[in-house]
N, C-alpha and C positions, 0 to 999 in steps of 0.2 A: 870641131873637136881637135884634143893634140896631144896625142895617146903618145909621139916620137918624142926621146928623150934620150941624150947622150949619156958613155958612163960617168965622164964627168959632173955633167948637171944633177944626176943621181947620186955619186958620191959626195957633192956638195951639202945634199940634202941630210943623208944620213949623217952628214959630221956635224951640224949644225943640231940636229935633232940632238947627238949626245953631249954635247958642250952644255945644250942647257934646252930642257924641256918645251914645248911649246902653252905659251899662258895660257893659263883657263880663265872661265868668264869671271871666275874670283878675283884671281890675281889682276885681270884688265878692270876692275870695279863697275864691270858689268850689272845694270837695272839695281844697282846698290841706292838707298834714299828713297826720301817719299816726298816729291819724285826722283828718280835718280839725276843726275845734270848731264845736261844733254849732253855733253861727249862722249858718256857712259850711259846715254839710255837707246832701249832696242825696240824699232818703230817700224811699223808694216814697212814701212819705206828702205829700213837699211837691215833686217833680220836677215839676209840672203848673204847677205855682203860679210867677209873679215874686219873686223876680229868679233861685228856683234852676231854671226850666227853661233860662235860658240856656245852660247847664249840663245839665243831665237830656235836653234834645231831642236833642243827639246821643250819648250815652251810656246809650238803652235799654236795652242788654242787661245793662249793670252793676245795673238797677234792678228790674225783672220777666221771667219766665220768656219765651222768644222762642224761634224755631222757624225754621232757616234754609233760605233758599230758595238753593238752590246754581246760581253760576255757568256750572256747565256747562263743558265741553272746545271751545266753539264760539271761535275768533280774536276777539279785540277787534278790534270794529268800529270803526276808527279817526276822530275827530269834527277835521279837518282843520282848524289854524287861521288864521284871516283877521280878525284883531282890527279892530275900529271904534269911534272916538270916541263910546262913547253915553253918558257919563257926562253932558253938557251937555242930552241928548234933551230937551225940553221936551215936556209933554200939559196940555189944562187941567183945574186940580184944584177939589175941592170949597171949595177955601179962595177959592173967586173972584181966581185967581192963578193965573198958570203954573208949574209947578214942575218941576224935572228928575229924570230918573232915578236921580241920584244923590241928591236930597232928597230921594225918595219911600223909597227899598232903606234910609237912614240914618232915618226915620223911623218905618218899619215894623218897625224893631229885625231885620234881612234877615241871616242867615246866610251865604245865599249865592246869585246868581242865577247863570243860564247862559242866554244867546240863540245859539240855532242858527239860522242864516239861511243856507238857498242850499246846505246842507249842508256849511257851514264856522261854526265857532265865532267869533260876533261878537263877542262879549264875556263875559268869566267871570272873578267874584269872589267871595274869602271874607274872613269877619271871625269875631267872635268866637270864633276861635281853629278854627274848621274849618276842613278841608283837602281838596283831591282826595278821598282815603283815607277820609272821615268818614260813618257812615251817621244819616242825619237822618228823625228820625219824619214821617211825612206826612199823621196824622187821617186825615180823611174823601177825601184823594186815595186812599187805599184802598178808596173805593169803586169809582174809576173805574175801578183793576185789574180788580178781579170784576166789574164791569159787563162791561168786553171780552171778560172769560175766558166770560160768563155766553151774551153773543151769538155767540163761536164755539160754545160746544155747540148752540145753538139751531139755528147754520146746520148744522153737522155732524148732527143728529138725534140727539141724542143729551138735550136739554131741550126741553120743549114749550111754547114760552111759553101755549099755551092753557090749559092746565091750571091746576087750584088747587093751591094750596099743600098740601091735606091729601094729596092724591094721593101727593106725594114725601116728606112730613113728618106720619104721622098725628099723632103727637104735637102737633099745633099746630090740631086739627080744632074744639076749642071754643075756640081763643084770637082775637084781632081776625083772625088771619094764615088760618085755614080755606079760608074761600070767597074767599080773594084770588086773582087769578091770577098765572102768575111774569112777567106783563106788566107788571100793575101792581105788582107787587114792585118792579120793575125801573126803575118812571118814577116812583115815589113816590106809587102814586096809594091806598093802603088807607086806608081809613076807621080811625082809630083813635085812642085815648084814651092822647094821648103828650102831653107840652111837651118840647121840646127847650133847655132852660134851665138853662144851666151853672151858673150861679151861686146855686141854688138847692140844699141838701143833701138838701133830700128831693124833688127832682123825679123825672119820667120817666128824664131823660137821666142824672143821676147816681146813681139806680140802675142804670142801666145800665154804669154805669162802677166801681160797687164790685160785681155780676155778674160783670163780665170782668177781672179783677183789675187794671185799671190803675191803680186810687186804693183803700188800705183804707173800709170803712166805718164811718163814725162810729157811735159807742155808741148802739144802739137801732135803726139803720138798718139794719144786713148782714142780709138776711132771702132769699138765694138763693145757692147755691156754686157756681153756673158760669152761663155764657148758656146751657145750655140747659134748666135750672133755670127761668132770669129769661121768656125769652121765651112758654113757655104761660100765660104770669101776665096778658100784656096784652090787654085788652077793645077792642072793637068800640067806637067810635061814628060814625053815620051810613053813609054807604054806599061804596062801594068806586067807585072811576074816575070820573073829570069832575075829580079834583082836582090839587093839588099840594102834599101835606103831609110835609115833611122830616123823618123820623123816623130815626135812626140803627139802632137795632136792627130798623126794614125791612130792612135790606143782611144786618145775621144773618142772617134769615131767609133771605134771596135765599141765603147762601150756606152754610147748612143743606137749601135745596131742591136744590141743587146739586150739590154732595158726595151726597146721595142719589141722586144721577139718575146721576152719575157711577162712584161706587163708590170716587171717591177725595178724599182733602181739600184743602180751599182751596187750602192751601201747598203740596202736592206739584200742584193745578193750573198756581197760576203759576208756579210752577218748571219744569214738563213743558214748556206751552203758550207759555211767554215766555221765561224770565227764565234760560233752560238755552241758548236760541235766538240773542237778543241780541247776543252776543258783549260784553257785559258784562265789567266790569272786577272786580266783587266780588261776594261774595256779597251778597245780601238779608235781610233777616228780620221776619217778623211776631210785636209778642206776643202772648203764648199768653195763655188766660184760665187758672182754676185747676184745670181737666178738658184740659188739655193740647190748645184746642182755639184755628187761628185767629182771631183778633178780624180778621175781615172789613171791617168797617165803621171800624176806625179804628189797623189795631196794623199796617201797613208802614212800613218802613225802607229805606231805599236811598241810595247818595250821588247826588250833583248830578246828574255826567255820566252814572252807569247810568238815571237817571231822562230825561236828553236824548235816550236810546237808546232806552228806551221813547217817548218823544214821535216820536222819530223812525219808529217803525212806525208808529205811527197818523199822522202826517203822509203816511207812503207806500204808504198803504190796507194793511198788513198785510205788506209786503214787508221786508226787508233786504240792499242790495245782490243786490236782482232775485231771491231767494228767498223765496216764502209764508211764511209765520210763522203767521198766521192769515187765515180768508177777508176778500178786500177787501168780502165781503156784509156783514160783521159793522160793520165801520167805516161803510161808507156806511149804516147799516141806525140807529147812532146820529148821525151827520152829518147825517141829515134832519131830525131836531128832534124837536119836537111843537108843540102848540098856545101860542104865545106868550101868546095870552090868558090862558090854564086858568094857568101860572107869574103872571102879573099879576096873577091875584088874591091872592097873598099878599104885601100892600103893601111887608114890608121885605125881602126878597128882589126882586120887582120895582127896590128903590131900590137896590140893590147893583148890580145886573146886567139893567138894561134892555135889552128886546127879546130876552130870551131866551129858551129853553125847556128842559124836562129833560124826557132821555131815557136809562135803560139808563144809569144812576145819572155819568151828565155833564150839564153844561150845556153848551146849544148855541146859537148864535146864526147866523142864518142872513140877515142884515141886510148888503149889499155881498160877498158870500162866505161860506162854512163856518167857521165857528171853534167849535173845542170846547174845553172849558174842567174842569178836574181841581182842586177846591180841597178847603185841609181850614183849621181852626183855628188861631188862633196865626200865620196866613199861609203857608201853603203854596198850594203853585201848581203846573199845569202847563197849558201855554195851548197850542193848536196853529191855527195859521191857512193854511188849504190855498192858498189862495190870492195870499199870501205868503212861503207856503212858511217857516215860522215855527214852531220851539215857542219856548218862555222856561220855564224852571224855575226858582222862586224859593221856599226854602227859611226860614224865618222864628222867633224864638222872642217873639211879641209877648208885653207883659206880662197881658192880658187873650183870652177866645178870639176878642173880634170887636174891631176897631179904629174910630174913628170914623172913618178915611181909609182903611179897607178897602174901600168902592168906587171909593177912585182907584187901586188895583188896576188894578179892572178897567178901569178910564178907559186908564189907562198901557198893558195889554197893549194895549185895541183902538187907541190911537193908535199905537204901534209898527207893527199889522197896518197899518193906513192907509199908513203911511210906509215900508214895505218895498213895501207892493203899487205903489206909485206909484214906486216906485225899480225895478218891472220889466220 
């Protein structure tokens, strides 16, 4: 990861961002034609990649196999609106400059954000070409689904966070994942022989990603036909808990252990336990790897607003419109944190999102109030500040998976939370 970024390198960003917009999949003549020509067309092989995921991020299911998580017969929960000048919002950025909201959303290459405040819609915009109606990949904010899903079984009895992993999974009893328990599953704490390094073809992380069918494998690479293949393959190193090491295929795991405790999968959980409840406007969908199985850790789909609706539960401990959805145990139970320190030792993660902590596959920051925080790749977002009574969902197709102004992100959400909380 490379979350350190100079104010130069930052200032570069935003001065380029206002000289002139960054293209949409329009203007790049993105899947234009029948067929489009191949310079311009977007192929399981390149939808990840600049400039064609502009393009490919909201159009998954045109690209790999996806598995849908159904709306349900519950009433849309209606997000009332009360629009507010936030375009002009100022936070201070790494560029050693103030910057507004609308240079940050226009820099971050922003598909689409949404601020819920006070439970009326404060502001909500699209660009490059999404709409209401569009469902937009969210990476590793699919973690923090199956985290939620993962603390209701715990509170309901039905997951034991004490237990190991082999318990629910023997299949995984000589892999790093054994003697983990679904605790540390769940806060990132297992010891293990991973790099999470995108940009690398033969690393950890992108085996893991030609595993779960979201990118083919380059010639000489593809050496497993599904994650559950890939996952008994990875080794131990050092010891389990005290730590904080972000491994994507942990969340597999986590939600392999799960499905076993359960008796049923990922997708039909969040659909069950969420996303049937919601009152939701569309369906959802995760993709599927090539064993027809959830990618956990990085394959949901959802549009803006259904995504504001899930923020909105977890903004309101588990309720909606004064009915349970899930226990308010499970939210307060990730709201507490962990150890800010044990996240601090891993310098570029500290530099992204200081004073934070993960827990039960969110970050939380517990600094003036609760805020919990849902991020994936590419810029996705879902921010919730209890205390301002606040989500923001911010939907993103950057040209890289980490940005050099990707912690004025987090600058931007927590100066937002500041300035609602002091507006109440």
């Amino acid at each position: 990861m490379s979350y350190f970024a100079t104010p130069e390198a930052a200032a570069k960003i935003y001065c380029e961002a206002r000289e002139k917009a960054p293209a949409t999949a329009a203007d790049l003549g993105l899947m234009q034609g029948f067929p489009a020509p191949e310079a311009q067309r977007v192929t399981w092989s390149n939808w990840i990649a600049a400039p064609y995921n502009r393009w490919g991020f909201q159009h998954v299911g045109q690209l790999v196999p996806t598995l849908t998580v159904q709306a349900g017969q519950a009433s849309v929960t209606p997000l009332p609106a009360a629009e507010m000048d936030l375009d002009g919002f100022q936070f201070d950025s790494l560029s050693g400059e103030r910057q507004t909201l609308a240079e940050h959303l226009a820099a971050t290459y922003t598909d689409a954000c949404l601020i819920l405040q006070g439970g009326k819609l404060r502001f909500e915009r699209y660009w490059n070409g999404q709409t209401p109606a569009s469902r937009h990949i969210m990476f590793s904010v699919t973690k923090s689904i199956i985290g939620l899903v993962a603390e209701t079984l715990i509170q309901r009895g039905i997951f034991d966070e004490t237990r190991t992993t082999r318990h629910y999974v023997p299949e995984l009893a000589a892999s790093a994942f054994g003697d983990a328990t679904v605790r540390q599953l769940l806060d990132m704490a297992v010891g293990i022989d991973y790099v999470e390094q995108y940009d690398d073809p033969d690393s950890s992380s992108s085996h893991y990603g030609y595993a779960s069918g979201l990118l083919p494998a380059p010639a000489g690479l593809g050496r497993y036909a599904s994650l559950y293949e890939y996952l008994p393959s990875l080794k131990m190193r050092g010891q389990h808990g005290g730590l904080f090491h972000y491994v994507t295929a942990v969340t597999e795991v986590l939600g392999w252990a799960m499905e076993r405790a359960s008796g049923k999968s990922s997708d039909q959980l969040v659909e069950e336990m969420l996303w049937s409840k919601l009152g939701v406007e569309r369906d959802a969908c995760f993709a599927a790897d090539p064993w027809g199985r959830a990618i956990t850790g990085a394959g949901f789909n959802a549009t803006l607003r259904d995504l504001a609706s899930f923020g909105r539960l977890v903004l309101q401990e588990g309720r909606i419109d004064g009915v349970e959805i899930v226990p308010a145990a499970a939210i307060r139970s990730i709201a507490a944190g962990n150890d800010p320190a044990i996240f601090a030792q891993d310098a570029e993660f500290a530099a992204w999102a200081p004073g934070f902590s993960y827990r039960s596959q969110w970050y939380v920051c517990n600094e003036g109030g609760a805020s919990m925080m849902a991020c994936g790749i590419h810029g996705q977002y879902i921010f919730v500040d209890f205390a301002a009574d606040l989500v923001v969902v911010k939907q993103s197709s950057l040209p890289a998976a980490e940005s050099p102004v990707g912690a004025d992100t987090v600058r931007l959400l927590r100066a937002l939370a500041r300035h609602f909380r002091g507006a109440r």
